[in-house]
TORVO-678967 format. One record per residue (C-alpha): x, y, z; residue number from 0. Coordinates in pm, whole numbers, plus 32768, in hexadecimal, padded with zeros to 4 digits. Layout:
// TORVO-678967
   east   north     up     k
      X       Y      Z   NUM
...
***
This chain:
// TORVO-678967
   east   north     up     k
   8000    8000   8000     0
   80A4    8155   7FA3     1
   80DA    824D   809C     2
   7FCD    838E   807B     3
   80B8    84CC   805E     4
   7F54    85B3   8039     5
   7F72    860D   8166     6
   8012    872D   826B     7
   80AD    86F8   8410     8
   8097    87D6   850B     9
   8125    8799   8644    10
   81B2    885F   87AC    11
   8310    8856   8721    12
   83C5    8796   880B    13
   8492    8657   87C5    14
   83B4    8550   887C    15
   8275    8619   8769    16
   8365    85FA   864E    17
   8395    8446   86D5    18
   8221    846F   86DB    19
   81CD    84E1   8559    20
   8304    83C0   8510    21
   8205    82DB   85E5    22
   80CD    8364   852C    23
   817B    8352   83F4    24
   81F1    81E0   83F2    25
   808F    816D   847E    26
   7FBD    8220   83BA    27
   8082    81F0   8258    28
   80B1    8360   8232    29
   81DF    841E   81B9    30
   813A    8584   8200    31
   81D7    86B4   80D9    32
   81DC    8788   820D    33
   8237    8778   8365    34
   8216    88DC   843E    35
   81E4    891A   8594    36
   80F2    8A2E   864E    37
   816E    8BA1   862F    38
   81E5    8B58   8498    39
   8112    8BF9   83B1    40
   80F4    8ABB   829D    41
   8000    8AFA   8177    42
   7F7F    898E   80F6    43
   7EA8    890B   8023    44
   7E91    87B8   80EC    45
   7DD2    875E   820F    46
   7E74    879D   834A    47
   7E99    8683   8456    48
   7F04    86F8   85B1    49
   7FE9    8609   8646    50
   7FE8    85E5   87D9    51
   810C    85A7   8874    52
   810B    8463   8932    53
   825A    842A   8A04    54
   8203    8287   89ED    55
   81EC    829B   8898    56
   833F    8375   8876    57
   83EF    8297   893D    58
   8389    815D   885C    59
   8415    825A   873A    60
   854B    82D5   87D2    61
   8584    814A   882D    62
   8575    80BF   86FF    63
   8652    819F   8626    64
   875F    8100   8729    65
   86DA    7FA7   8701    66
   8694    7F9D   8581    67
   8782    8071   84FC    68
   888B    810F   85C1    69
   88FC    8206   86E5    70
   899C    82B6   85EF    71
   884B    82B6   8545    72
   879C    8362   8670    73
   88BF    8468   86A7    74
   889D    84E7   8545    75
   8754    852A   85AA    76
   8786    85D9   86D3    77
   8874    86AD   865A    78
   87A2    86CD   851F    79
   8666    874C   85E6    80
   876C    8849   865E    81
   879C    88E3   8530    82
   86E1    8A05   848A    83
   86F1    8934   835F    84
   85CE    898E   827B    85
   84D5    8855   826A    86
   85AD    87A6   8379    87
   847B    86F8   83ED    88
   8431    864A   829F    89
   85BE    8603   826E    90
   85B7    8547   83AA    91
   846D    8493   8358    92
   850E    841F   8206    93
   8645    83C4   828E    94
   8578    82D1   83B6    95
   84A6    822D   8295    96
   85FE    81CF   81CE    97
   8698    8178   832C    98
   857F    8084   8367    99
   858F    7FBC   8239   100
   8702    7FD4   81FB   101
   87B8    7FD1   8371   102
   88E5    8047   83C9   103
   8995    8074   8289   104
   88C7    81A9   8240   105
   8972    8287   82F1   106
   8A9A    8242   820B   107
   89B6    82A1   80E2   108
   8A6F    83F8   8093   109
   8A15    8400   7F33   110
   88A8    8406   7F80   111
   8809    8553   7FB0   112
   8762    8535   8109   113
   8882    8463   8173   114
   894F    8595   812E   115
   887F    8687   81A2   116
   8858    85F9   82F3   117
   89B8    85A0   8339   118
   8A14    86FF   82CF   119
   891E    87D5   8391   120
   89AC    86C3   84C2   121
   8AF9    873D   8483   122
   8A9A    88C7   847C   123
   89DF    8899   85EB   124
   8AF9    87D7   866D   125
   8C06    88BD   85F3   126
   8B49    89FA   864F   127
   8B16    894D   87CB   128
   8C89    892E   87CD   129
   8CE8    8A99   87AE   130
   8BD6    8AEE   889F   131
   8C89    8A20   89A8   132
   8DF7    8AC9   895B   133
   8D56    8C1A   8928   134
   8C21    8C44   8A32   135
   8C7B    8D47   8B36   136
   8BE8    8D50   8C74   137
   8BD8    8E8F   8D53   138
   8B56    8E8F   8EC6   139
   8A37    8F51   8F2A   140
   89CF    8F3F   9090   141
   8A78    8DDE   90ED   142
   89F9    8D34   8F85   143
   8A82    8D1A   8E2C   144
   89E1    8D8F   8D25   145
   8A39    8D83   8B9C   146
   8984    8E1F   8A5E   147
   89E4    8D3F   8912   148
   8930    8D66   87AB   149
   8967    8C33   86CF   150
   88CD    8BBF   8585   151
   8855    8A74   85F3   152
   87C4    8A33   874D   153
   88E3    8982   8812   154
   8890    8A07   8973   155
   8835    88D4   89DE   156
   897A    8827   8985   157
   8A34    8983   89FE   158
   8990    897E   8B46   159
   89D7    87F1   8B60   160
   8B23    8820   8B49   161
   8B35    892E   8C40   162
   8A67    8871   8D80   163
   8BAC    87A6   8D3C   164
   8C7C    8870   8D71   165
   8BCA    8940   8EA8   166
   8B1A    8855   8F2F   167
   8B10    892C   907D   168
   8AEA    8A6B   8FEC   169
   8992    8B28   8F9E   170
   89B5    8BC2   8E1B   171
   88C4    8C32   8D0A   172
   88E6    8C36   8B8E   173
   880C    8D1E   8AE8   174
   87DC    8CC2   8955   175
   87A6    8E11   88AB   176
   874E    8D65   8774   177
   8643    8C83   87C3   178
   85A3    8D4E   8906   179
   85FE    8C2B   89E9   180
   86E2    8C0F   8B11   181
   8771    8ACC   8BEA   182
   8771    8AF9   8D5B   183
   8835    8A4F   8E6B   184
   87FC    8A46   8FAC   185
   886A    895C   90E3   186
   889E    8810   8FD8   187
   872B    887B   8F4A   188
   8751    88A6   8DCA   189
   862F    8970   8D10   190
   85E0    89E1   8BC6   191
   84E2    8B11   8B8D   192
   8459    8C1C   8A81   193
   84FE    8D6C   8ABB   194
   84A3    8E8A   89FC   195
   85B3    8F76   8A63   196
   86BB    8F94   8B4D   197
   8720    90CC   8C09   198
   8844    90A2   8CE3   199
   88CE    91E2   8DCA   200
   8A25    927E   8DC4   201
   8B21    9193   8E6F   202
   8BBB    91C9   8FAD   203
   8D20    9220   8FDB   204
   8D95    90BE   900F   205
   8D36    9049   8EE5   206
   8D94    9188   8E28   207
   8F04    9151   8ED0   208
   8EF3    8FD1   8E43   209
   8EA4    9038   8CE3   210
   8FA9    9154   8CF8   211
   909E    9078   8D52   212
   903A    8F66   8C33   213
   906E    9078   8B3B   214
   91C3    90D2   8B95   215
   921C    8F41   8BB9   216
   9187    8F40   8A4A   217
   9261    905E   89D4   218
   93A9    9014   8A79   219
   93D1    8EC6   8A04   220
   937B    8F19   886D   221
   94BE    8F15   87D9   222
   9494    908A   86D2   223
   9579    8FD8   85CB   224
   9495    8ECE   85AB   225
   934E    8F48   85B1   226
   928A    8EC8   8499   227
   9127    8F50   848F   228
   90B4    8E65   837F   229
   9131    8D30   8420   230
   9087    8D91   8574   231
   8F38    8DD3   84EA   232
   8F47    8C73   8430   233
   8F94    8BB9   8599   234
   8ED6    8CD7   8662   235
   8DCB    8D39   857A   236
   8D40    8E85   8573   237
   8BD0    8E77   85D1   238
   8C40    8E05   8704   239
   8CEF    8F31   8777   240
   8BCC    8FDB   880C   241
   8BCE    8F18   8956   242
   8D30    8ED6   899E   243
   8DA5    8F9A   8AA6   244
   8F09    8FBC   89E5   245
   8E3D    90A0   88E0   246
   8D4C    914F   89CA   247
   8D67    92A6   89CB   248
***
C-alpha cells in the first residue's frame, strides 16, 4: 500500500512531537509534504492533522532508531532537530523511513541527498556547539553567572550540558539572544524556559576588575609581529566577538 503524501503535520515542536509524527507516520502509512509546528505561518493546500505528543509513544520512537538502525542513526537526528535547517522535520522523517528498511549502512549513504543533508546540518550544530564551549563567557552578577550567546542553530542545550559539567556546584544562566530562550542552573536543578529579553545591570567592581585584568592578560601575551587578523577570525570567528569579554568595550 503506498504511503498518502496529501497530507500536512503540525505538532508542539519538541523532539518527543517530532518521534510522535515519525510514530504517526509509520502507522498510519503517511509521508506528510509538510511538517510545521504552532507559531509558523504554513499556507497548504492539504488537510492538516494535529499530532499530540505522547512521551510512550516517543520513547518506542527514540528506541527503535537505536535498535533498528543505529546510535549513530538517532544522534544525526538529534543534532539534526537542532538545526535551523529548512524542512529539517521532513529530512529527518525521510532519513528514518530509509533507516528502517535499510539499517545501519544508511548512515554511510553520502551520495544520497537526505543522507547528506542530515549528516551535514549534524556537523554544522556540532561544530557551532564546539566554539560555544571555547568561546562562552560568563560574568558574575550578584553570586551567579550569567552569559548572553547568539548562534545560528539552537545548541543551548548541548552548551548548557557541557557547562553543569563543568560547575556542577555553581549557579549560572545562559541567555540565547537568538532564539528568546535561556538555561538556568540552580543547586544541581537544570531548566530550560522561553525568554523574551534579557536586561542585565551594570556589573560591580569585582567583576569589572576580573574583565580588566583578562584584557590586559589578552594583550600582553599577543606577540605584534605575529598578529594575523585573517588567521584569527578563521579560528575565532567574527560574529562571535560581541560577547567575549576580550572585545568588550
Amino acid at each position: 500500500m503506498p504511503y498518502r503524501t496529501n497530507i500536512a503535520y503540525l505538532y508542539d515542536g519538541s523532539f518527543e512531537g517530532l518521534l510522535c509524527c515519525v510514530y504517526e507516520s509509520y502507522y498510519q502509512k503517511e509521508l506528510p509534504s509538510m511538517v510545521f509546528h504552532y507559531g509558523e505561518a504554513q499556507a497548504t493546500l492539504f488537510p492538516v492533522k494535529e499530532i499530540e505528543t505522547d512521551t510512550t509513544a516517543a520513547k518506542k520512537v527514540e528506541d527503535s532508531i537505536g535498535r533498528k538502525i543505529s546510535k549513530e542513526a538517532l544522534r544525526l537526528v538529534r543534532m539534526c532537530y537542532l538545526s535551523q535547517m529548512e524542512d529539517r522535520e521532513l529530512i529527518i522523517l525521510r532519513f528514518l523511513r530509509m533507516g528502517y528498511k535499510i539499517g545501519s549502512p544508511v548512515t554511510n549513504m553520502l551520495a544520497d541527498d537526505t543522507v547528506r543533508s542530515i549528516t551535514q546540518s549534524a556537523k554544522n550544530v556540532q561544530g557551532e556547539s564546539h566554539f560555544f564551549k571555547m568561546f562562552l563567557r560568563f560574568s558574575e552578577y550578584n553570586g551567579a553567572l550569567v552569559a548572553t550567546i547568539e548562534p545560528k542553530n539552537f545548541v543551548l542545550p548541548l552548551v548548557a550540558a557541557h557547562f553543569c559539567d563543568r560547575f556542577p556546584s555553581e549557579q549560572f544562566l545562559i541567555y540565547d539572544k537568538s532564539h528568546k530562550c535561556a538555561f538556568v542552573y540552580q543547586n544541581g536543578e537544570k531548566n530550560l524556559t522561553a525568554l523574551e529579553d534579557l536586561e542585565l545591570s551594570e556589573v560591580g567592581e569585582e567583576e569589572a576588575k576580573y574583565r580588566a585584568l583578562w584584557k590586559r592578560f589578552y594583550d600582553t601575551i599577543a606577540i605584534k609581529g605575529r598578529i594575523n587578523p585573517k588567521l584569527r577570525m578563521s579560528h575565532m570567528p567574527k560574529r562571535y566577538w560581541a560577547h567575549l569579554t576580550e572585545f568588550m568595550e
